[in-house]
C-alpha atoms as a printed R data frame, in Angstrom:
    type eleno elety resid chain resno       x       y       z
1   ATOM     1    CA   UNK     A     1   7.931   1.395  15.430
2   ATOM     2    CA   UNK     A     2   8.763   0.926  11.801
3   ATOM     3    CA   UNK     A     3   8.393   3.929   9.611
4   ATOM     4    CA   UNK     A     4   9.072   4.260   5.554
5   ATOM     5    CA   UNK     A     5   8.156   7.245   3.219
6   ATOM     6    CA   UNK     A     6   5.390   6.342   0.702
7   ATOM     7    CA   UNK     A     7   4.382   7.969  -2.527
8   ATOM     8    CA   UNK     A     8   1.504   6.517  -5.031
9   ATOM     9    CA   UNK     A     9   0.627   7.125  -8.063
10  ATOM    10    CA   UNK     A    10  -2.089   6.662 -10.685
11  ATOM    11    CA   UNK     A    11  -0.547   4.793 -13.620
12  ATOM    12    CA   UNK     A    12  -1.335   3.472 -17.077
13  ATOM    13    CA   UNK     A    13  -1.361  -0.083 -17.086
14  ATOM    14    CA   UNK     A    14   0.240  -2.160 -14.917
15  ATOM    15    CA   UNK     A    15   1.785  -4.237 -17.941
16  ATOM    16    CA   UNK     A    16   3.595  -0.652 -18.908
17  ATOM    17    CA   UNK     A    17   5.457  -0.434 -15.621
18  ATOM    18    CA   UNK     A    18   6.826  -3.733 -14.910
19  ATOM    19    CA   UNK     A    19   9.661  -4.252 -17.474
20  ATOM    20    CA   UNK     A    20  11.183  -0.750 -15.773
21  ATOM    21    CA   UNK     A    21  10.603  -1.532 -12.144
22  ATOM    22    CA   UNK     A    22  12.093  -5.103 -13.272
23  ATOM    23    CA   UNK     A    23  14.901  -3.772 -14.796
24  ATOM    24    CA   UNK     A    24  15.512  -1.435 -11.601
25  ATOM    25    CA   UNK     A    25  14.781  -3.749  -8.880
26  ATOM    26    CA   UNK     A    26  16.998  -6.715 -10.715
27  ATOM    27    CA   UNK     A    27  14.791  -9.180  -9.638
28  ATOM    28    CA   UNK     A    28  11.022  -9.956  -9.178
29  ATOM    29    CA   UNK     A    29   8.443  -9.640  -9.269
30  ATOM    30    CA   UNK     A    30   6.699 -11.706  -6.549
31  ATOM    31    CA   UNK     A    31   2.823 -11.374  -7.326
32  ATOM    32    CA   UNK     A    32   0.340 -11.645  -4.266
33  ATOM    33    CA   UNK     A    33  -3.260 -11.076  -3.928
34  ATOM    34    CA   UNK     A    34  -4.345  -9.272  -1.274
35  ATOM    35    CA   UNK     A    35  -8.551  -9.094  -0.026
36  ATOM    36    CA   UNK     A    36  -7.577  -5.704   2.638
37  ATOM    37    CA   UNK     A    37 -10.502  -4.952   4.823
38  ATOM    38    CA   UNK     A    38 -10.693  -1.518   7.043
39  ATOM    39    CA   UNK     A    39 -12.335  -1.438  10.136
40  ATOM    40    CA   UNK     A    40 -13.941   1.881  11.991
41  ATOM    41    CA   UNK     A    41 -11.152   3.533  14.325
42  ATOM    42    CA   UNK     A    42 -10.525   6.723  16.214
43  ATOM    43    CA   UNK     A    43  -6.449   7.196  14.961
44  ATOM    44    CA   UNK     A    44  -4.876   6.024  11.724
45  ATOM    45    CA   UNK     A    45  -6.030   3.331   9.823
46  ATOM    46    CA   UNK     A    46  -6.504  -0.624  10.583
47  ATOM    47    CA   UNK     A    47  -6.869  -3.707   8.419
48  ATOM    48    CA   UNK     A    48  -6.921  -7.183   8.088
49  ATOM    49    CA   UNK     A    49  -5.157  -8.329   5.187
50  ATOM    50    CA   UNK     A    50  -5.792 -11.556   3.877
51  ATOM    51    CA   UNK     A    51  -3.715 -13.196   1.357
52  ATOM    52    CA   UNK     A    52  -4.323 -16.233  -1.264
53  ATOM    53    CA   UNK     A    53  -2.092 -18.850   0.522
54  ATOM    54    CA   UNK     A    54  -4.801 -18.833   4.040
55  ATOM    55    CA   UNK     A    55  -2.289 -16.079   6.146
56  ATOM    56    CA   UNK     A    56  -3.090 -13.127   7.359
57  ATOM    57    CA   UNK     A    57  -2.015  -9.949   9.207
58  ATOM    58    CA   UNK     A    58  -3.191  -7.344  11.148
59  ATOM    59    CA   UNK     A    59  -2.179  -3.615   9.827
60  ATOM    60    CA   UNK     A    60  -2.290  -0.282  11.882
61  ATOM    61    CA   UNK     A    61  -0.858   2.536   9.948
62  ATOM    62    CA   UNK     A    62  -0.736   6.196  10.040
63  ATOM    63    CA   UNK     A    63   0.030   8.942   7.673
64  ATOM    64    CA   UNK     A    64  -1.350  12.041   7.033
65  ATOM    65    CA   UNK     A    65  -3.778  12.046   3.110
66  ATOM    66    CA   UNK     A    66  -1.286  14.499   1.061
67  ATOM    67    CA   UNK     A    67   0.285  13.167  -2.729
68  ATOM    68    CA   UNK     A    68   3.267  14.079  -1.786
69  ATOM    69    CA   UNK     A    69   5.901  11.895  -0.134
70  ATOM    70    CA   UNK     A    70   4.612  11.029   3.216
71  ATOM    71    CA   UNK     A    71   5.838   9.496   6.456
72  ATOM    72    CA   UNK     A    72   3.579   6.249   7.427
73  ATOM    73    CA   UNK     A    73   4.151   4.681  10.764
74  ATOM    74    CA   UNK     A    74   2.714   1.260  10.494
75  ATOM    75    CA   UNK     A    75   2.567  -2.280  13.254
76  ATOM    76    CA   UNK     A    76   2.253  -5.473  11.566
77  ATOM    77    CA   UNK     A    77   1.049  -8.568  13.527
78  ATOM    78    CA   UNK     A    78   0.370 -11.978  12.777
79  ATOM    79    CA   UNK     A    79  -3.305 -13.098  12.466
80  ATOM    80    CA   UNK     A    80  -3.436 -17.217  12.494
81  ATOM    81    CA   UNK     A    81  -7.275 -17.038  12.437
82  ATOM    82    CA   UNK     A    82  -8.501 -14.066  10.172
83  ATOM    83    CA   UNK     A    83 -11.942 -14.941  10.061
84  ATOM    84    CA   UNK     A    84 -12.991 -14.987  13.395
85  ATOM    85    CA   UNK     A    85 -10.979 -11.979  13.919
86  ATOM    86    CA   UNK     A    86 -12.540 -10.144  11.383
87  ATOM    87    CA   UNK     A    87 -15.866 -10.551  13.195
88  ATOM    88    CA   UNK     A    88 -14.326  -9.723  16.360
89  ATOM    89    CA   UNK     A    89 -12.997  -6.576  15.265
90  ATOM    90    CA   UNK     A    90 -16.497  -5.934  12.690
91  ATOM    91    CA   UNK     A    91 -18.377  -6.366  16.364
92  ATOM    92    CA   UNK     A    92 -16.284  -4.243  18.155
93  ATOM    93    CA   UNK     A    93 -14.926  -1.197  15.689
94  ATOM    94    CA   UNK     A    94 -17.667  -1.482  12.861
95  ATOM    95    CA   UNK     A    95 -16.566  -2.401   9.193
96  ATOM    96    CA   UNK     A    96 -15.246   0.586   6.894
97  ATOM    97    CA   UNK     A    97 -14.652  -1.536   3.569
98  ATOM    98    CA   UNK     A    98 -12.876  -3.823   1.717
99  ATOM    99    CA   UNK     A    99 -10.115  -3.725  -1.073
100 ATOM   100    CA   UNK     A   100  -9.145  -6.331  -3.095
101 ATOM   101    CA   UNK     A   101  -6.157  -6.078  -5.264
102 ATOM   102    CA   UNK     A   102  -3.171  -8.153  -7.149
103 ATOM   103    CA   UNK     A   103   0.125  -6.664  -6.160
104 ATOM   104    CA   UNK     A   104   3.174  -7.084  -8.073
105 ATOM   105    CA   UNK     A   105   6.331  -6.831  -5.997
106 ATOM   106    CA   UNK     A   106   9.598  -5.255  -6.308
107 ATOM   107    CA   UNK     A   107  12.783  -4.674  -4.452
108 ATOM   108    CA   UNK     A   108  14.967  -2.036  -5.134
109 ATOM   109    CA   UNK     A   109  17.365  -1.562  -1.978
110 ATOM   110    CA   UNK     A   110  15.384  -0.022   0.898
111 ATOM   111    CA   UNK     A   111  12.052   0.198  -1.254
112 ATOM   112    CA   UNK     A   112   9.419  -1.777  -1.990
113 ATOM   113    CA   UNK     A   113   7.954  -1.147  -5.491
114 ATOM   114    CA   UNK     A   114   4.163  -1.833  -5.403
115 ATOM   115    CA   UNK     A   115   2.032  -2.569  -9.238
116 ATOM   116    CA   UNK     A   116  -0.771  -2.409  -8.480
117 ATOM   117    CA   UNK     A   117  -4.127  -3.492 -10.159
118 ATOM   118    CA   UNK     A   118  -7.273  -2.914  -7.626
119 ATOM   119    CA   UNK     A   119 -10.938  -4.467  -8.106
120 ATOM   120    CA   UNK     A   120 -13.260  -1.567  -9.142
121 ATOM   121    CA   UNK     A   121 -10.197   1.640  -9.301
122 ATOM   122    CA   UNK     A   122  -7.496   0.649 -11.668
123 ATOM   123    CA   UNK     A   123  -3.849   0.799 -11.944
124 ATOM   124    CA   UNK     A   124  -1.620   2.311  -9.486
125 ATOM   125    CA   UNK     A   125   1.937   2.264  -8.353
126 ATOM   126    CA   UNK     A   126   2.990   2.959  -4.528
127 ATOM   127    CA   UNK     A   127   6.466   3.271  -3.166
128 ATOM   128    CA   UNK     A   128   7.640   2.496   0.479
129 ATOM   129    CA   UNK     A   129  11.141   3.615   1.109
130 ATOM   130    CA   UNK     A   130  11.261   1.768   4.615
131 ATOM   131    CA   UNK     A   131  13.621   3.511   6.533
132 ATOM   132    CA   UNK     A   132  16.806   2.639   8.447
133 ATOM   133    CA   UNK     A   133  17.840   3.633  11.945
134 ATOM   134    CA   UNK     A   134  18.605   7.399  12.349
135 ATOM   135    CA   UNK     A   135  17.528   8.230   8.101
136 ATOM   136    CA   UNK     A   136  15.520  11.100   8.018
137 ATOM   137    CA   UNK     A   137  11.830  11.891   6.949
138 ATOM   138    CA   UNK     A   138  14.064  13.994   3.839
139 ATOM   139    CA   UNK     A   139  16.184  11.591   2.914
140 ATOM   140    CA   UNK     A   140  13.519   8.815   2.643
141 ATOM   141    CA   UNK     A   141  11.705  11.681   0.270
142 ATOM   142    CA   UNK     A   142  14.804  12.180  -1.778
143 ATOM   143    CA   UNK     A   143  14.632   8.347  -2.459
144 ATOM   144    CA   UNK     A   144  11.226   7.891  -3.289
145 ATOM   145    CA   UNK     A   145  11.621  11.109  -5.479
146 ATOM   146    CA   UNK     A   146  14.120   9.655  -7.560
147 ATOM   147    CA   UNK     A   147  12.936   6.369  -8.230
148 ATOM   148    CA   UNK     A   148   9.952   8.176  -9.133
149 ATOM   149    CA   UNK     A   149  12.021   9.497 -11.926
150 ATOM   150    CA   UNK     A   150  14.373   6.463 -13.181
151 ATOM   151    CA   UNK     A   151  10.796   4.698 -13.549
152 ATOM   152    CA   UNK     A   152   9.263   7.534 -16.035
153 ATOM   153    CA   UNK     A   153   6.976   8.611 -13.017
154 ATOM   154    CA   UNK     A   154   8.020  11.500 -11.728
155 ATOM   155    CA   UNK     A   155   4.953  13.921 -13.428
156 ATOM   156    CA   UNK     A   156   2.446  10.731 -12.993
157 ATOM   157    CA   UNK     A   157  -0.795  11.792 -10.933
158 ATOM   158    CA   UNK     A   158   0.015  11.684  -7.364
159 ATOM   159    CA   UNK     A   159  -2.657  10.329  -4.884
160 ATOM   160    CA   UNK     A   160  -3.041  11.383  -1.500
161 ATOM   161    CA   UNK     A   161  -6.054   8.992  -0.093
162 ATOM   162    CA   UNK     A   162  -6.228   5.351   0.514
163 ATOM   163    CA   UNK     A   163  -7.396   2.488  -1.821
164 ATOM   164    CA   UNK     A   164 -10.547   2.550   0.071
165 ATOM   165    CA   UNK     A   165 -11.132   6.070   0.403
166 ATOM   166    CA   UNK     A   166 -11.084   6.165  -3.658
167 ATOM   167    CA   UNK     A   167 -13.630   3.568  -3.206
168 ATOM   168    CA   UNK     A   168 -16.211   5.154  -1.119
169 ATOM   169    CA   UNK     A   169 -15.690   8.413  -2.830
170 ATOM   170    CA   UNK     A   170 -16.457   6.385  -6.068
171 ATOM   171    CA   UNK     A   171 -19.208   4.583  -4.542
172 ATOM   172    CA   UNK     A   172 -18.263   1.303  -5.144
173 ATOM   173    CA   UNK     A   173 -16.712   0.410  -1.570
174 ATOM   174    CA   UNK     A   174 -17.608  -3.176  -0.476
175 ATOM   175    CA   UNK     A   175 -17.862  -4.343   3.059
C-alpha cells in the first residue's frame, strides 16, 4: 500500500508561496481543480475526487488528525463514471461533504508540494513526502521538516484535520 508523510499548513496567500516552491521544485506548477467529496465510513477517510478535465478517482486514506508530520496510508483507483458512483456510494455510506479547491502543483524529488486555495477556508500548503521502499516513518519527517524550512514555513500554523473537517467545524460544509 502506498504510504508518504504529510504536513499542512495554514498560509498567507497562495500568490506568496509559489515563486519559492517554484524556485525549489525547478519546475511547475501544474494547476488542477479538484470538487473532493467524503462519504460516511467506519475507518479512515474516502472520497471521490473529481477533476475539471471529466476523470475521476476514488481515495481511501488514513492518518491519524495531529499537525505534526504524519504517516497517511492511502489506495487510489480509477473511477470512469463518477457520477453514478457518487450516488452509489451516497446510497450506501451516506454523504459527509464536499471540498472544492484549486491546487497548484509542485515536485520537489520525492514530494509533492500542494498550494492550495479552498472554496469557503482559505490558503493552505500540504506536503506529501511519498515514500520509497524500506524509508522510514523518520526519515519521511526529516524531509517534510526541512522543506518546511527552505520554503519560509517552518513556524507557519500547522493543521491537524482535514479540508472538510475545517468545514463542518466552520459550518459551511456542503454536501
Amino acid at each position: 500500500m502506498p504510504r508518504n508523510i504529510e504536513i499542512k499548513a495554514r498560509i498567507a496567500a497562495v500568490e506568496s508561496l509559489l515563486p519559492r516552491a517554484a524556485r525549489i521544485a525547478g519546475a511547475g506548477p501544474e494547476i488542477i481543480d479538484q470538487d473532493d467529496t467524503f462519504f460516511d465510513v467506519p475507518h479512515g477517510r474516502l472520497k471521490l475526487r473529481e477533476f475539471a478535465d471529466g476523470s475521476a478517482e476514488l481515495i481511501h486514506y488514513d492518518r491519524p488528525d495531529t499537525g505534526a508530520a504524519k504517516a497517511s496510508d492511502y489506495v487510489r483507483v480509477a473511477a470512469p463514471d463518477p457520477a453514478a458512483l457518487r450516488e452509489a456510494l451516497a446510497r450506501g455510506c451516506g454523504l459527509r461533504g464536499r471540498v472544492r479547491k484549486r491546487r497548484w502543483l509542485f515536485i520537489a524529488g520525492q514530494t509533492r508540494i500542494h498550494v492550495d486555495r479552498v472554496d469557503g477556508l482559505g490558503d493552505f500548503m500540504e506536503l506529501e513526502v511519498v515514500l520509497h521502499d524500506g524509508q522510514t516513518d523518520a526519515e519521511g519527517a526529516a524531509v517534510a521538516e526541512a522543506l518546511m524550512a527552505e520554503l519560509g514555513l517552518a513556524d507557519a500554523e500547522r493543521i491537524a484535520p482535514a479540508y472538510l473537517d475545517l468545514l463542518i467545524a466552520a459550518g459551511s460544509a456542503r454536501r
